[in-house]
Structure formats: C-alpha cells, structure tokens
C-alpha positions as CSV (number, residue, x, y, z in Angstrom):
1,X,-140.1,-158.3,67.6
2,X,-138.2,-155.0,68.2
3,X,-135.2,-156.8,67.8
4,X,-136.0,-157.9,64.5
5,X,-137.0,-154.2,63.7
6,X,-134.1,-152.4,64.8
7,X,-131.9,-155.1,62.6
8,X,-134.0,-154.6,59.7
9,X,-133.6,-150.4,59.8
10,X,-130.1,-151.2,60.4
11,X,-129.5,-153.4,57.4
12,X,-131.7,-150.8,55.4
13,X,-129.2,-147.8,56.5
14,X,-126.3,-149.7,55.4
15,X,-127.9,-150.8,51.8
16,X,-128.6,-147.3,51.2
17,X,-125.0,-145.9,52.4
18,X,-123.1,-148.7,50.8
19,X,-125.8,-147.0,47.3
20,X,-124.6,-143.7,47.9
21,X,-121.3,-144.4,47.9
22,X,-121.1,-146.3,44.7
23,X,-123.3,-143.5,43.1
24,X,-120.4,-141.2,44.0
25,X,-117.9,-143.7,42.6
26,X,-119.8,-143.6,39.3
27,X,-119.8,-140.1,39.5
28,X,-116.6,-139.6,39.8
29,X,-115.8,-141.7,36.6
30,X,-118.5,-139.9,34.7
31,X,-116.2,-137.0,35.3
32,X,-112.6,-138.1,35.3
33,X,-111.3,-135.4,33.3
34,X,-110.9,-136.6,29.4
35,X,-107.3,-136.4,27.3
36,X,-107.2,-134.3,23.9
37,X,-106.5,-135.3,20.5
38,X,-103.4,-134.3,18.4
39,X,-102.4,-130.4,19.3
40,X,-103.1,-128.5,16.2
41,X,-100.2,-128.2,13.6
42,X,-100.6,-124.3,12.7
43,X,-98.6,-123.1,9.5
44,X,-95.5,-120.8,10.3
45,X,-94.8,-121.6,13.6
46,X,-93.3,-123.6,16.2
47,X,-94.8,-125.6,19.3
48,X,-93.3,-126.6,22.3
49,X,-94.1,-127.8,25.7
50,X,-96.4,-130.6,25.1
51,X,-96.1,-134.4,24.0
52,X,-98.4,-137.3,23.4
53,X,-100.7,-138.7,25.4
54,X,-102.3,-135.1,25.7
55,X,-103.5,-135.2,29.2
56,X,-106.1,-133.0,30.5
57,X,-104.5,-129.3,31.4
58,X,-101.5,-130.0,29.2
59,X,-100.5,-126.7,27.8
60,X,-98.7,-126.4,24.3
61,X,-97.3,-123.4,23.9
62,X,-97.1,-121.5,20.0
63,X,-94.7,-118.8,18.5
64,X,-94.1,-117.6,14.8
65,X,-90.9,-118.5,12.5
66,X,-88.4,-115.8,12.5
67,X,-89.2,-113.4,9.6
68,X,-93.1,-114.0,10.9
69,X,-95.6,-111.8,12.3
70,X,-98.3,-112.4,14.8
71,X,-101.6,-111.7,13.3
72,X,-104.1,-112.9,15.8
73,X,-104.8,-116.3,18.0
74,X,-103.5,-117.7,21.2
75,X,-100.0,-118.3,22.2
76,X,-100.9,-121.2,24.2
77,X,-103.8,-123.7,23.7
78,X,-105.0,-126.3,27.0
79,X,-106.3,-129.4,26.8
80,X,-109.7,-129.1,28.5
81,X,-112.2,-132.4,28.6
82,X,-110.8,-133.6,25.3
83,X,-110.9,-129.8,23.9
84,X,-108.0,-127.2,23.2
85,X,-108.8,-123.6,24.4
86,X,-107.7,-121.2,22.6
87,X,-107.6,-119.2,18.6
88,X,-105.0,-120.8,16.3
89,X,-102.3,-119.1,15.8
90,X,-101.8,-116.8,12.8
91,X,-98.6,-115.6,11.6
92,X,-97.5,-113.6,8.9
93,X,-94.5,-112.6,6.8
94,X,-93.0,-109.6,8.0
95,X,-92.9,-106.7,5.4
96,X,-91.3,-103.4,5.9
97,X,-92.6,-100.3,4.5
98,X,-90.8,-98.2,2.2
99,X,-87.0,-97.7,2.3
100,X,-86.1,-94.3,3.3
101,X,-85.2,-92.2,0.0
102,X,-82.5,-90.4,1.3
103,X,-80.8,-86.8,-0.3
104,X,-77.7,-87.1,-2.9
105,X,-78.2,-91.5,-3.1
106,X,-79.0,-93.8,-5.3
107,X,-80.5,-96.8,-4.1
108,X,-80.6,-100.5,-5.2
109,X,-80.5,-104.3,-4.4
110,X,-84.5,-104.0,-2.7
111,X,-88.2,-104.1,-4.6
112,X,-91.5,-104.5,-3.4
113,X,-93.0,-106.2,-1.4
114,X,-89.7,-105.1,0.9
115,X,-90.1,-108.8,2.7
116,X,-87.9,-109.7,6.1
117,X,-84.3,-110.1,6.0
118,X,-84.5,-107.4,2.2
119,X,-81.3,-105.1,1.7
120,X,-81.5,-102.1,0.3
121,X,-77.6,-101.0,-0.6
122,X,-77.0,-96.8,-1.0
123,X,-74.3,-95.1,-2.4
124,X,-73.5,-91.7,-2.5
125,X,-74.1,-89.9,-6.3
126,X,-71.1,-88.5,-8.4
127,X,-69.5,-85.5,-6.9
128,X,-70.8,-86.2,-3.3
129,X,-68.7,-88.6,-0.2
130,X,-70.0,-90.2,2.4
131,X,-70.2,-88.2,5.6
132,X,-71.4,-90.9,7.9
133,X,-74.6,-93.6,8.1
134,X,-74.7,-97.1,6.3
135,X,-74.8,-98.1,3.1
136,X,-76.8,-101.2,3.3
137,X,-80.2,-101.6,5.4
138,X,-82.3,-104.7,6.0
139,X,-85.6,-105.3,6.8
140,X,-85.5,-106.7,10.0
141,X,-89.5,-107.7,11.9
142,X,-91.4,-105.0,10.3
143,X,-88.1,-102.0,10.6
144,X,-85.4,-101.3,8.4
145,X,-81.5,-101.6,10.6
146,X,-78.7,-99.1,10.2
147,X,-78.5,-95.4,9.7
148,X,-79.6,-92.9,7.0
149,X,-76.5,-92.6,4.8
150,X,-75.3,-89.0,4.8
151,X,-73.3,-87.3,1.8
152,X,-71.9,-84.3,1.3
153,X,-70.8,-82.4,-1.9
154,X,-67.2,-82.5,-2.7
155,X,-65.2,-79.6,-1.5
156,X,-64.4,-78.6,-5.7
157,X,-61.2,-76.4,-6.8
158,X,-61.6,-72.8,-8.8
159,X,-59.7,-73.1,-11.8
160,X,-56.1,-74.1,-11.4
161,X,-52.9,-71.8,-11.9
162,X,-51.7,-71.1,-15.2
163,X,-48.1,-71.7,-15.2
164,X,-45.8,-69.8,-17.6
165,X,-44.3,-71.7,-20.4
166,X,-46.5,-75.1,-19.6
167,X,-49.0,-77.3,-20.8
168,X,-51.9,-78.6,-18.7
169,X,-53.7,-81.4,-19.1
170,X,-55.8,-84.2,-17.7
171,X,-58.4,-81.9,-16.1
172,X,-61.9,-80.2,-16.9
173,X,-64.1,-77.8,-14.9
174,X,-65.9,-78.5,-12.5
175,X,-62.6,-79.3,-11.0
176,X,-63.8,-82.1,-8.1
177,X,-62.3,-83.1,-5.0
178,X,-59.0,-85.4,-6.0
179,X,-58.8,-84.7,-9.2
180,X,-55.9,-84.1,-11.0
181,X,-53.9,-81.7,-13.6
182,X,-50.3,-82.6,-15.0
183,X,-47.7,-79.8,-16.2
184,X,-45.4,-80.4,-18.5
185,X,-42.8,-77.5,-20.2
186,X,-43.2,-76.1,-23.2
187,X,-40.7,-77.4,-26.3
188,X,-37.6,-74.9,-26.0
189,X,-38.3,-74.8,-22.4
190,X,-36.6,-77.4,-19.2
191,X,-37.7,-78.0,-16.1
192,X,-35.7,-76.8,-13.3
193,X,-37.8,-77.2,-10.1
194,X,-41.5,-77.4,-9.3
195,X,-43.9,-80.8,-9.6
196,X,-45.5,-81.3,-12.7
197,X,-49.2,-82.6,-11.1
198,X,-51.5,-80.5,-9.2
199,X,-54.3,-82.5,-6.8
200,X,-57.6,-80.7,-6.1
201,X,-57.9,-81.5,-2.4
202,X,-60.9,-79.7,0.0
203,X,-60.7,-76.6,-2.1
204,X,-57.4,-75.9,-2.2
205,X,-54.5,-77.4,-5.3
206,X,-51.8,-78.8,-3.7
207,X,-48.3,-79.3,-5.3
208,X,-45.3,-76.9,-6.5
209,X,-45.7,-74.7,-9.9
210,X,-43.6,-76.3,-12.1
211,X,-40.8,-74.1,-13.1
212,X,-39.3,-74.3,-17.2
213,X,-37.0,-72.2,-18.3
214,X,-35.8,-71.7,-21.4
215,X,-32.5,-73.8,-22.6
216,X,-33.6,-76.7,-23.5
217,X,-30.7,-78.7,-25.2
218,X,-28.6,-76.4,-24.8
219,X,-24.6,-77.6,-24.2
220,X,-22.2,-76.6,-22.0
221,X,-18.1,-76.7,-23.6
222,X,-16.0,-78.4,-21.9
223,X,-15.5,-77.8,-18.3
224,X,-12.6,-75.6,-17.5
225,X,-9.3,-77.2,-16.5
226,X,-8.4,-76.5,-13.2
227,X,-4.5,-76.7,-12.1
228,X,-3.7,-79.6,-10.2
229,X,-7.1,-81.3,-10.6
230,X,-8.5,-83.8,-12.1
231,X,-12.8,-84.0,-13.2
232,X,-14.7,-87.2,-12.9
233,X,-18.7,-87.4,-13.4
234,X,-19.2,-86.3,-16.5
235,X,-18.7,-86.4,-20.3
236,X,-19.1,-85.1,-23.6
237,X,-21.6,-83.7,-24.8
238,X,-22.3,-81.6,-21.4
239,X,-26.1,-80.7,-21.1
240,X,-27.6,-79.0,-18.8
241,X,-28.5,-80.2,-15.6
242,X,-24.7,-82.3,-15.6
243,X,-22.4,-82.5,-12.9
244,X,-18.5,-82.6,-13.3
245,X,-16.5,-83.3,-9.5
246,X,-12.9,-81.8,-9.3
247,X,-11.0,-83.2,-7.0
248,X,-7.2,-82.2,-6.0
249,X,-4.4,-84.0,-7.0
250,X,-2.9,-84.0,-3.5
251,X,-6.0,-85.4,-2.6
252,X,-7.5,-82.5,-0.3
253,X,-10.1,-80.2,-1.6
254,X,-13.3,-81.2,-4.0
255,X,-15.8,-79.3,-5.5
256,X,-18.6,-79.8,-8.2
257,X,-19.5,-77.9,-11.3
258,X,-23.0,-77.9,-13.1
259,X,-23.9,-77.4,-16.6
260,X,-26.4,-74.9,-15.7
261,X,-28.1,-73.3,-19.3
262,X,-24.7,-73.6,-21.3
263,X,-22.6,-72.3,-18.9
264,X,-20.6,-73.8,-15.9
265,X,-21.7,-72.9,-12.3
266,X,-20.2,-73.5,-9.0
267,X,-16.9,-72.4,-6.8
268,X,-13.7,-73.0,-9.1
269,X,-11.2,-75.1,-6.2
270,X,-7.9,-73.9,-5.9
271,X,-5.5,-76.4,-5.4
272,X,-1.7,-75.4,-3.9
C-alpha cells in the first residue's frame, strides 16, 4: 500500500512538471517578439538601413534631401512588437535670409523667398573696380557662400594738359580711371613728335604732349646738288618730313638730308 502511494505522488510530480513546462512553452510564444509593418515613407527624405520582412529591432535610419532642413522627428525609427519608435521625420526647404547689400553694388539674379542652391550675382557700380570678394553668392543650407564683394572708387585724373596749337577730344570731366583724350594739330600746324592720346591711369595722364609746329604743307626746293654725288629717296614735290640719301660716287661716304619746314637739314657730304 505505500508502494502504491509513493508511485502515485510520483506520477503526480511528473504531471505537474511536465504542466509547468508546457505553460512556459506557451509563454514563450505568447511573447515571441512580433515583426512591423511597412517603415513609414516620410516626404523629403531618404531611408536606409532596413528591408522587408521588418523584424523586431530592425532599425531604419532617416535623413533630409539636400536643399532640406530638419524640422523635428527622429532620425531612426525601431521596430518594437509590431510598432516603430520614434517622431516622423520632418524636413524642410532650406531658405537663406537676406543677401548682404553690400556698399558701391548692384545686385541681381536672387528674389524672395532666397530658397537653397539661389544666386545672387554683384557687380561693382559705374566709376568703382573690384578690390576683392565674389561676385556671385549662393544660398547653400540656410548660409549664403563666397565673400562680400569689395569696390573701390576709381583713381579719376584732374583735367588734362592743354597743348599748344591742338584739339582735344573724346573726353569729359569727371575724367575716370582709363579714359581717354586724343590730340590732334591744329590746321596750319604738323606734328613733329609727341603722341596724340592721353590715358587717365591711377591719377596720373600718361603719354607724350603732342608737339605741332607750324609749316604745314610747306615745300622744300630741290635738294642741293652735291659734287660727286648722287640723291636717291626722294622726289618732287619735297615736303616736309622727306628724306633724300646722298651717296658718293666712288662709293664711300653717305649721308641723308630732311625736308625739315621748307628748308634742308643735315651734314652736306664731301666727296674727294
């Protein structure tokens, strides 16, 4: 009789361990960790780092196009018992504020709303050059790139110089940096030497004063006749400015004559 006993409490141990152990089986099931649906598609951005079948602690990870701005929400949502954790992502055009008005530019090319990737182009105004900076800047994430352009006044001239028996033209006060006046003689007058344009360049005119004398037209006679020579270079009529070339008829010695204001100048050559 205590046989049968001790079998019986032993078979009732066993039923009740072999119970406990399926209850922890179906347990365990209950709370076998439970996949997520799609990850969310979020406007303006990309995802990466997750695929389908979203598996419990799968991560997908979130980041704004380029010309977009975070606003709020998560970078990274995680599958969690069928749920993603997390904000959605919100993201934003980028804007700048506005463009720097900068001193002596006009600016153009940009409006408002100044949105990502906006130029704005500079240029210097009239009568001022470009000391340094850029002339184009673009929004770029909320800043604008480059460097405040920088010009400077042009270095102007004072009036230029008066030239004696000559004409100016081709230039008005204010007289700006590279600009330009042309000489020319007066009628009855020639020029002998001199340029005939004057260049306003950092405050100063460059360039020779031309030099006109009077003589215009005027003829020489013929060249003297020198003995035992003979003249090539020049003929009839002889104005000024021309060149005769005497050479010696035994073929040693040369010199040159100019028709210099109606009269001949130069060294006469002697010739033996």
């Amino acid at each position: 009789m205590k046989l049968l006993r001790c079998l019986l409490l032993l078979l009732l141990i066993a039923a009740l361990v072999l119970e406990s152990d399926a209850w922890r089986r179906r347990r365990r099931r209950r709370r076998r960790a439970v996949g997520c649906s799609t990850a969310p598609s979020l406007a303006y951005t990309y995802r990466s780092g997750c695929s389908s079948p979203y598996a419990h602690g799968e991560r997908c990870y979130y980041r704004c196009y380029s010309g977009y701005t975070q606003v709020s929400g998560s970078t990274t949502r995680t599958c969690s018992n069928g749920r993603w954790t997390g904000y959605n992502l919100v993201c934003r055009a980028s804007t700048c504020s506005t463009p720097p008005t900068l001193a002596y530019t006009t600016r153009t090319g940009c409006s408002y709303p100044y949105t990502n990737w906006e130029s704005c182009f500079y240029r210097c105004n009239s009568g001022y050059t470009q000391v340094s900076g850029s002339t184009v800047r673009t929004c770029s994430n909320g800043g604008w790139t480059g460097y405040n352009l920088v010009c400077r006044r042009d270095l102007g001239c004072s009036s230029p110089p008066t030239v004696v028996n000559t004409f100016r033209s081709g230039c008005y006060s204010p007289y700006t940096n590279g600009e330009r006046c042309y000489y020319r003689c007066r009628p009855g007058y020639t020029p002998v030497s001199g340029g005939t344009v004057k260049t306003c360049s950092n405050g100063r005119w460059t360039g020779t004063n031309l030099d006109c004398r009077r003589g215009s037209g005027l003829r020489c006679p013929a060249p003297p006749t020198l003995a035992n020579t003979y003249v090539t270079g020049c003929s009839y009529p002889y104005t000024h400015g021309e060149r005769c070339y005497y050479h010696c008829r035994s073929g040693y010695g040369s010199t040159t004559k100019m028709c210099y204001y109606g009269y001949w100048s130069g060294i006469t050559l002697v010739c033996s």
